[in-house]
N, C-alpha and C positions, 0 to 999 in steps of 0.2 A: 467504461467504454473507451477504448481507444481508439484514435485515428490517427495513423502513420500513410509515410513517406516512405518510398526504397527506393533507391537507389542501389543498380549495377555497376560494380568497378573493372569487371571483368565476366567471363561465362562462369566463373564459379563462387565469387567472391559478390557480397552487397551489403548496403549498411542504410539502416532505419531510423528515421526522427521522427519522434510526436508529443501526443500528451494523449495522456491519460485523466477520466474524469471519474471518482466514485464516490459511492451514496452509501452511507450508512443505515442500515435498515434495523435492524436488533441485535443487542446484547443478551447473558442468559446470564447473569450473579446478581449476587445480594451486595450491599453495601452494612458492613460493620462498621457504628460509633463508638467510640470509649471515649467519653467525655473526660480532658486531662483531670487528675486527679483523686478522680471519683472512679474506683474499680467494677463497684456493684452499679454503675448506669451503663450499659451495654444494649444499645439499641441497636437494632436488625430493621433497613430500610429494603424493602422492593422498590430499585429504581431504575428495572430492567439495566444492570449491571452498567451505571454509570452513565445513560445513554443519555442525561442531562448533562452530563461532563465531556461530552465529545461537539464538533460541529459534524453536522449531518453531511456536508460536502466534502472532496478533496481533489487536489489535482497536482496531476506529476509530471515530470517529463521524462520520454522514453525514448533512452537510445541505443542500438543493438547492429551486432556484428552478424553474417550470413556466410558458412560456406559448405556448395555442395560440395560432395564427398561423391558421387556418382548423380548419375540424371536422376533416381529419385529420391535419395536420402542429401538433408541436409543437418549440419549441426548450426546453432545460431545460440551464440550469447548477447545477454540485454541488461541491461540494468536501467532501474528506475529509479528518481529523483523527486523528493518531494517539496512542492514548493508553495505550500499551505499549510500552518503552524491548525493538528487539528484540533488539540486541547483548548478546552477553557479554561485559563491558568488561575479563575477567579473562585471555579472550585474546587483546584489541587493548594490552591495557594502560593504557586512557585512562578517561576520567570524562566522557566525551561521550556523549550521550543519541544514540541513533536511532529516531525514528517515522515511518512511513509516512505521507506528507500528499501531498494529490492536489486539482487541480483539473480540471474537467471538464465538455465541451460537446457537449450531445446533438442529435441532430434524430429524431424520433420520427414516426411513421407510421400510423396506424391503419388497418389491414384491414377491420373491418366496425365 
């Protein structure tokens, strides 16, 4: 769910800040074990694809460029920043960060 800011720099031209908030709801895979050294112990968990491996929240920061091209088309680029590490590195076993970062190219329309 975002909530942003615009700001007009001009009659054609505007630029956007916010954040952004999202919920992890479900994954769809299996988790595969191989136990080191042991070939033949090969377990198959259902754990709705890791979904104990992620945190359920995240939040980002969004900020993006606007410019009309005519009174009803606009093109607008944005990119997102993630600034919630959203693994739990307790069951990848690593010290590696993951955040959500996004860039992004709209074309935008105006009906009336």
């Amino acid at each position: 769910m975002p909530i942003s800011i615009f700001a007009s720099l001009n009659n054609r031209s505007e630029i956007h800040l916010g954040v952004v908030g999202g919920l992890l709801m479900q994954t769809h895979n299996k988790v595969n074990i191989v136990k080191t050294g042991d070939q033949n112990s090969n377990e198959i968990l259902d754990q709705n694809g890791y979904l104990d491996a992620y945190k359920s929240c995240d939040l980002s920061m969004n900020l993006g460029y606007g410019y009309w091209i005519s009174q009803r088309f606009k093109l607008q680029l944005s990119g997102k920043l993630g600034l919630v590490d959203i693994s739990k590195n307790n069951v990848f076993r690593s010290n590696s960060i993951n955040k959500v970062n996004a860039i992004s190219i709209g074309l935008h329309y105006k009906i009336w």
